[in-house]
TORVOTOR-467721 format. One record per residue (C-alpha): residue number from 0; residue in one letter; y, z, x. Coordinates in steps of 0.2 Angstrom, whole numbers. Layout:
<resi->NUM; resn->a; Y->Y; Z->Z; X->X>
...
//
This chain:
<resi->0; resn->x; Y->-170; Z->315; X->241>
<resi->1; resn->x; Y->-175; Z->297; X->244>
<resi->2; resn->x; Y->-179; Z->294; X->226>
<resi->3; resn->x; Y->-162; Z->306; X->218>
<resi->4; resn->x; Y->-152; Z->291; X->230>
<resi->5; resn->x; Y->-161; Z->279; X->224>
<resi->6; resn->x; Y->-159; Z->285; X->206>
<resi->7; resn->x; Y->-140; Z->286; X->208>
<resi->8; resn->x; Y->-137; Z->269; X->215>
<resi->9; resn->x; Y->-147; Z->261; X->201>
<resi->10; resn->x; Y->-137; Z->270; X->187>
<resi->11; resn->x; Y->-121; Z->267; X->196>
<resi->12; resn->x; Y->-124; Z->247; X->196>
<resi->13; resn->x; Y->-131; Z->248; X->178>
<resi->14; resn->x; Y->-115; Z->256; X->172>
<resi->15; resn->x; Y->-104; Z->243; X->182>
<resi->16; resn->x; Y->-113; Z->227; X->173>
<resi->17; resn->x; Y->-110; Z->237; X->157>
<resi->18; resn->x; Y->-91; Z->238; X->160>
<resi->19; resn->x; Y->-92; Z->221; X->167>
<resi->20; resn->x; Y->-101; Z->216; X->151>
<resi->21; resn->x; Y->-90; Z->225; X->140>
<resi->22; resn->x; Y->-75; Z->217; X->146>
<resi->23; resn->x; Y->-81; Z->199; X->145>
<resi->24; resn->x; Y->-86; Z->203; X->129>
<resi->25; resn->x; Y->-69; Z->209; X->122>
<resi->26; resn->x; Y->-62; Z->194; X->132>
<resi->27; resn->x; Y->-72; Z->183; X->121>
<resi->28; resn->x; Y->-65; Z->192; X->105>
<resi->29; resn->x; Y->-50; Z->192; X->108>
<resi->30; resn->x; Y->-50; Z->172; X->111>
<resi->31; resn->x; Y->-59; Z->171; X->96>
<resi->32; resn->x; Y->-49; Z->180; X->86>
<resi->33; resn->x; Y->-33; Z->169; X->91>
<resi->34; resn->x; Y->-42; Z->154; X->88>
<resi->35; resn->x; Y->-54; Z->155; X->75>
<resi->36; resn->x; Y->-52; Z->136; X->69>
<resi->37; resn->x; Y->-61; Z->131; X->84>
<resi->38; resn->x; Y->-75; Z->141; X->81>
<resi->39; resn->x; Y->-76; Z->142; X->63>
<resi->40; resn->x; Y->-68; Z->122; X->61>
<resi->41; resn->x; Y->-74; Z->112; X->46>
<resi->42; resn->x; Y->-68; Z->95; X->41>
<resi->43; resn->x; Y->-52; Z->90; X->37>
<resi->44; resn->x; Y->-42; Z->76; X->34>
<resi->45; resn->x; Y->-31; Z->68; X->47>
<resi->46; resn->x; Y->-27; Z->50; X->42>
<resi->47; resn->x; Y->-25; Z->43; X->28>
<resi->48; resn->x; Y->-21; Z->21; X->25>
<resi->49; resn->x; Y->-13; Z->22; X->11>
<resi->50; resn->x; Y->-4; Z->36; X->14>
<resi->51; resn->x; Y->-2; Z->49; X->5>
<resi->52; resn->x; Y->14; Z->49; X->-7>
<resi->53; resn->x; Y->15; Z->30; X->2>
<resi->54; resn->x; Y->26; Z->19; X->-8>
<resi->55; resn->x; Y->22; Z->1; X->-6>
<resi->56; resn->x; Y->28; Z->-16; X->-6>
<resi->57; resn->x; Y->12; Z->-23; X->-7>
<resi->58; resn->x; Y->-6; Z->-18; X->-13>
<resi->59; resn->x; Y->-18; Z->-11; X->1>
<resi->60; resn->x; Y->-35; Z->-18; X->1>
<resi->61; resn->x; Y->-45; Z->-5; X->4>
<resi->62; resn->x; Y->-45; Z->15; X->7>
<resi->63; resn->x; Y->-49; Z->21; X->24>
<resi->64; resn->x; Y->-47; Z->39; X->28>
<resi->65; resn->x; Y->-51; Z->49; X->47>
<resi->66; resn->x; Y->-55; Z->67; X->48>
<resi->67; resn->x; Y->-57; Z->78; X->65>
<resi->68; resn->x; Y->-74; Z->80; X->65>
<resi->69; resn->x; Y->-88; Z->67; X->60>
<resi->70; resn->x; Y->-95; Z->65; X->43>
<resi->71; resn->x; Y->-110; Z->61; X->32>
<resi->72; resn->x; Y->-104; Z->47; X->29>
<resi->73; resn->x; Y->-120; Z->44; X->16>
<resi->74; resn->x; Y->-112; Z->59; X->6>
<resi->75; resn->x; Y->-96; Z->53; X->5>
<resi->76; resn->x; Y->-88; Z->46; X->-10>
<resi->77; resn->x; Y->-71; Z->39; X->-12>
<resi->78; resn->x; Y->-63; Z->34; X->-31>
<resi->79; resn->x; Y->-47; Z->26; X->-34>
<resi->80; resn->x; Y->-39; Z->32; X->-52>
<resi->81; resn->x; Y->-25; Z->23; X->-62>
<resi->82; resn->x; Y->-9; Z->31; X->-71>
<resi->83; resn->x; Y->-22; Z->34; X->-85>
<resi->84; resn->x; Y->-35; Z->42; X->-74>
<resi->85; resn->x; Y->-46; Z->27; X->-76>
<resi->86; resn->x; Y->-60; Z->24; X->-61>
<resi->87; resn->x; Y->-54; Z->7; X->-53>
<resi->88; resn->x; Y->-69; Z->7; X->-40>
<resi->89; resn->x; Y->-87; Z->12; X->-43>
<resi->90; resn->x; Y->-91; Z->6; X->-23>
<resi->91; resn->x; Y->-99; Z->17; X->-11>
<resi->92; resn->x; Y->-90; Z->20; X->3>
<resi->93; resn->x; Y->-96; Z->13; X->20>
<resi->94; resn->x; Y->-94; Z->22; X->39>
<resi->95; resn->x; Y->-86; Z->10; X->53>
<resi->96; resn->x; Y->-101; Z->10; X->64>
<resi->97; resn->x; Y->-90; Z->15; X->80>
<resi->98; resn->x; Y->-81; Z->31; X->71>
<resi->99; resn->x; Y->-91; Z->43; X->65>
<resi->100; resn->x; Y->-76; Z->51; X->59>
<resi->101; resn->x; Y->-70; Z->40; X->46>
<resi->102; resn->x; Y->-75; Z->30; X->30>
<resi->103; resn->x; Y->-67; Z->18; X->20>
<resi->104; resn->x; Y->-70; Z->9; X->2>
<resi->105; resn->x; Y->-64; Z->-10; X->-1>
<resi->106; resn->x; Y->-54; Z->-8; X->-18>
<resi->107; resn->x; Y->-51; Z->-21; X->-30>
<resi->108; resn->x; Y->-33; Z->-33; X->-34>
<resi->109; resn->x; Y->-21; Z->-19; X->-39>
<resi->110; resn->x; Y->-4; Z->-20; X->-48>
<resi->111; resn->x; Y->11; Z->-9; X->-46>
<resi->112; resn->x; Y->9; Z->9; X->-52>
<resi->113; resn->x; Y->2; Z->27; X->-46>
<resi->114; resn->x; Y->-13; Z->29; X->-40>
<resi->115; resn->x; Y->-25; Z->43; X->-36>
<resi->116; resn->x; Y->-39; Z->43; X->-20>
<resi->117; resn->x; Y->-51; Z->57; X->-26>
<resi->118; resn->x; Y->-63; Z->61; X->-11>
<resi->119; resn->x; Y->-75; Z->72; X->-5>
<resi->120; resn->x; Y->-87; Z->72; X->10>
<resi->121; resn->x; Y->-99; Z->82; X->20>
<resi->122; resn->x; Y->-98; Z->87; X->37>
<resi->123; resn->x; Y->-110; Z->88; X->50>
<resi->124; resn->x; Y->-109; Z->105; X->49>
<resi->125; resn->x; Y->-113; Z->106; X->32>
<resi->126; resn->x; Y->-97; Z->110; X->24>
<resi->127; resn->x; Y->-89; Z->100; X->11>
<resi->128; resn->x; Y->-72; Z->93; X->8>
<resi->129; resn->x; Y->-68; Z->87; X->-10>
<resi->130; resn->x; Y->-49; Z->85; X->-11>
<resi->131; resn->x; Y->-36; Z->69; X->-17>
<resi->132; resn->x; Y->-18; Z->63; X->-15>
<resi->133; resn->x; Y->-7; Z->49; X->-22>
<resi->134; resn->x; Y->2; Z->34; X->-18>
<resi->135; resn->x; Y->12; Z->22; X->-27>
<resi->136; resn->x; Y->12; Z->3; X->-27>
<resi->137; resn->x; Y->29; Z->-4; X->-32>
<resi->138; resn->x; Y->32; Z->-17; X->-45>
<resi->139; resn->x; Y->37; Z->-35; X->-37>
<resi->140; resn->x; Y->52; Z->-39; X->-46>
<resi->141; resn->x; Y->55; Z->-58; X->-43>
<resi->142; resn->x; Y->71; Z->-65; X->-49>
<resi->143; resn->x; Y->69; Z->-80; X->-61>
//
């Protein structure tokens, strides 16, 4: 009878964890079905100097872009295209040592015009982004 008790009382408290257990477990599905870009994130872009469809007055200097998660910053490239789709830069791109999350590529003396930043990265978590945008420097018109 002892034993039949004690049988009963073990069973009972297994099957309780394994409804307890169930539950946290659907819990956790749930939340990560509502927000699977926490779990699943890879990186993207969040900043970008130029900007993209910028128009400006004056030629930037360099190329600088942040994402939301850090980089490979050795992986990364960064290439700045004319009109004509001609490679301005052949550089590397270089990490700012205290972001992790950024990169950027001094560019050369640029005139007015459209211009394309072509990039791609790597993520720590091994995903790659290759993606580009445009901006546009505007002629300076000086009166004679």
């Amino acid at each position: 009878m002892i034993k039949n008790n004690y049988f009963k009382f073990i069973t009972l408290k297994l099957a309780a964890m394994v409804k307890i257990s169930t539950v946290i477990l659907g819990f956790g599905l749930v939340i990560l079905m509502l927000h699977p870009d926490t779990v699943f994130a890879h990186a993207e872009l969040v900043k970008a100097e130029p900007a993209r469809r910028a128009a400006l007055t004056t030629p930037p200097k360099q190329i600088r872009l942040w994402f939301n998660e850090e980089i490979e910053a050795d992986y990364a490239s960064i290439s700045l295209l004319d009109a004509d789709n001609k490679v301005l830069t052949e550089e590397k791109p270089m990490a700012y040592p205290d972001d992790p999350k950024s990169v950027y590529l001094d560019l050369p003396e640029l005139v007015g015009g459209r211009y394309t930043v072509k990039f791609r990265v790597l993520s720590v978590d091994g995903h790659v982004l290759d993606s580009e945008y445009k901006f546009t420097v505007r002629e300076n018109k000086t009166a004679e």
